[in-house]
C-alpha positions in Angstrom: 21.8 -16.7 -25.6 19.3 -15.7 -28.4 20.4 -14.4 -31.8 17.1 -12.4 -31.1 16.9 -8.8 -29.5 15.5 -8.9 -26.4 11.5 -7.6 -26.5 9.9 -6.0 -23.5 6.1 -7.1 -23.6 3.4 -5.4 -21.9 -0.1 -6.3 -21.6 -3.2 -4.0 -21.5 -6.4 -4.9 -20.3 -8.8 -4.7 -17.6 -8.7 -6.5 -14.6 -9.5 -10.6 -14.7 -9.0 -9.6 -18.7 -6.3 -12.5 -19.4 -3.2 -10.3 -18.5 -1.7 -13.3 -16.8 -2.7 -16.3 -18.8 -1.2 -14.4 -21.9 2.0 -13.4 -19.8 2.4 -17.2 -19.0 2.1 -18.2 -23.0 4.5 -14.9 -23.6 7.1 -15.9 -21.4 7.4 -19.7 -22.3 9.6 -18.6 -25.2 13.2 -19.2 -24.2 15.5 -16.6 -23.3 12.4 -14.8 -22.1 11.2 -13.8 -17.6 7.6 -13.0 -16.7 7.9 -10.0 -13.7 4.2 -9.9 -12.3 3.4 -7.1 -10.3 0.9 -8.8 -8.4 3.6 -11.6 -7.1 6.2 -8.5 -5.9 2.9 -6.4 -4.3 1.7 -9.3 -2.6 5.5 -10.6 -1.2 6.1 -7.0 -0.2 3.4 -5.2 1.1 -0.1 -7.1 0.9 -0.7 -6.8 4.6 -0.6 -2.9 4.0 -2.5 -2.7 0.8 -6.3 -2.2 1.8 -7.8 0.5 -1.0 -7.0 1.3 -4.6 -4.8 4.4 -3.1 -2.7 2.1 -0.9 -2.3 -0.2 -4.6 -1.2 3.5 -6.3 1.8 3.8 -3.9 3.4 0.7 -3.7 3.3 0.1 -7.4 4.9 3.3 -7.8 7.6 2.2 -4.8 7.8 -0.9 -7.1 8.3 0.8 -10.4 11.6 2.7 -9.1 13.5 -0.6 -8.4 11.9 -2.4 -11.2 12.8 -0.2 -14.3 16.4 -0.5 -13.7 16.2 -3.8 -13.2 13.8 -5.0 -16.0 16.1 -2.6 -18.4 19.1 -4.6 -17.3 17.9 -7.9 -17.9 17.2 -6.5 -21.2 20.5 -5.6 -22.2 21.8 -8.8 -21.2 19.9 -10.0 -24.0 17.0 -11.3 -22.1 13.2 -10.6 -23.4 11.0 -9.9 -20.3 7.4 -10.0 -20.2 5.8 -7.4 -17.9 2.9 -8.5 -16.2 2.0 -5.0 -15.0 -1.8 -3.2 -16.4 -0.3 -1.1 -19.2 -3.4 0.6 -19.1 -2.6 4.0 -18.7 -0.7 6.5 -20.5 1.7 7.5 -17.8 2.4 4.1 -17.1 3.0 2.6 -20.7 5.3 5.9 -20.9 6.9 4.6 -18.1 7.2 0.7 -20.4 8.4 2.5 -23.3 11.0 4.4 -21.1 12.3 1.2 -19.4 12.3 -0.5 -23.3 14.7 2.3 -24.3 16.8 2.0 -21.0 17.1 -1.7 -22.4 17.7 -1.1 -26.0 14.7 -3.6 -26.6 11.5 -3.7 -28.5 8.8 -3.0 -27.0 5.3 -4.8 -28.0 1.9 -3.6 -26.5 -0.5 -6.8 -26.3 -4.2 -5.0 -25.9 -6.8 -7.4 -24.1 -10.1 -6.2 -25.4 -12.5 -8.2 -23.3 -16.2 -7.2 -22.7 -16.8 -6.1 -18.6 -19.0 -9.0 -18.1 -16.7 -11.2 -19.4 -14.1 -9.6 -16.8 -16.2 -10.1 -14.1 -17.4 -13.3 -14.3 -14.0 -14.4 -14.7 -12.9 -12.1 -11.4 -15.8 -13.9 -9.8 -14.5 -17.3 -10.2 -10.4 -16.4 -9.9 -12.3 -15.5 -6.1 -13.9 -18.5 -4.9 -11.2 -20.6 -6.3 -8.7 -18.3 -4.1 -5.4 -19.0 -6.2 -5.1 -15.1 -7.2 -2.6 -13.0 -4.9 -4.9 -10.1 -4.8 -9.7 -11.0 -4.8 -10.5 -7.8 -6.2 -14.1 -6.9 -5.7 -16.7 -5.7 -8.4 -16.9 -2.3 -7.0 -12.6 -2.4 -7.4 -13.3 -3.6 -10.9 -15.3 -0.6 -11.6 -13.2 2.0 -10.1 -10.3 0.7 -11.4 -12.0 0.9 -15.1 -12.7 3.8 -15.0 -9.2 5.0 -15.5 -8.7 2.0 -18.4 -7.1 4.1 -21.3 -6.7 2.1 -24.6 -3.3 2.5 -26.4 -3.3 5.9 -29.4 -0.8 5.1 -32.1 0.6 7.9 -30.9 2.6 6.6 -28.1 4.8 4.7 -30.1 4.3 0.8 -29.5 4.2 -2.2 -31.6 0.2 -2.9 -31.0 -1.2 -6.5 -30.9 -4.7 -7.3 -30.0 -6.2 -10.2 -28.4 -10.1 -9.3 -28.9 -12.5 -11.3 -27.1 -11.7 -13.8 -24.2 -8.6 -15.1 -24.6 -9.7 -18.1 -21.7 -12.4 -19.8 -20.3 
């Protein structure tokens, strides 16, 4: 086990942003887990998951078992990297919350990547078809506009990525 205390990491950013790719890098560290939403919503309930309100309620199904968990593995010692959009304020509440159930850290890693760069990246995650979930541009939009940066306000340890973090 690490001499380290155990860091919950959560990534904002848009979607096709670099949320994943950076979670991936983040959770090579030893004594660290990647949870990716994406992975649990598709293995539990992709066949039911058809508009951005059917994506609403099953994350927020998923959030209930996955805080105490994630703040488990967390006081065992364990730094987990959530790869979840922290990109509102309820929901990085909801971070910081399960961060305190743990008695971790907790680090906000902001993705600040132009649109274009989003989409063009969405576009090609699509053809190749590796992706659980091919959101469409007219997703991208709607789920953008509820994209709320981080305030130094809400209390995290802020690192930003600007520009494309991959090709």
């Amino acid at each position: 086990m690490s001499t380290e205390p155990p860091c919950l990491h959560v990534i904002c950013g848009k979607i096709a942003a670099g949320k994943s790719t950076l979670a991936a890098r983040l959770g090579a560290v030893p004594n660290s887990v990647i949870i990716a939403e994406d992975h649990w919503l598709a293995a539990l309930f992709k066949d039911q998951m058809a508009t951005g309100q059917d994506y609403m309620r099953f994350a927020a199904k998923l959030k209930t078992v996955m805080g105490p968990h994630v703040a488990a593995i967390l006081r065992n010692g364990v730094s987990v990297v959530l790869d979840y959009p922290a990109n509102t304020v309820d929901f990085r509440r909801w971070m910081l919350d399960v961060a305190a159930a743990g008695s971790a850290q907790c680090i906000i890693h902001v993705l600040d990547v132009p649109d274009e760069v989003c989409l063009a990246r969405l576009k090609a995650r699509n053809i190749e078809g590796a992706h659980d979930f091919a959101a469409t541009e007219t997703q991208f939009r709607q789920f953008t506009k509820h994209y709320q940066p981080p305030s130094a306000e809400e209390g995290f340890d802020v690192i930003r990525v600007m520009g494309p973090t991959r090709t």
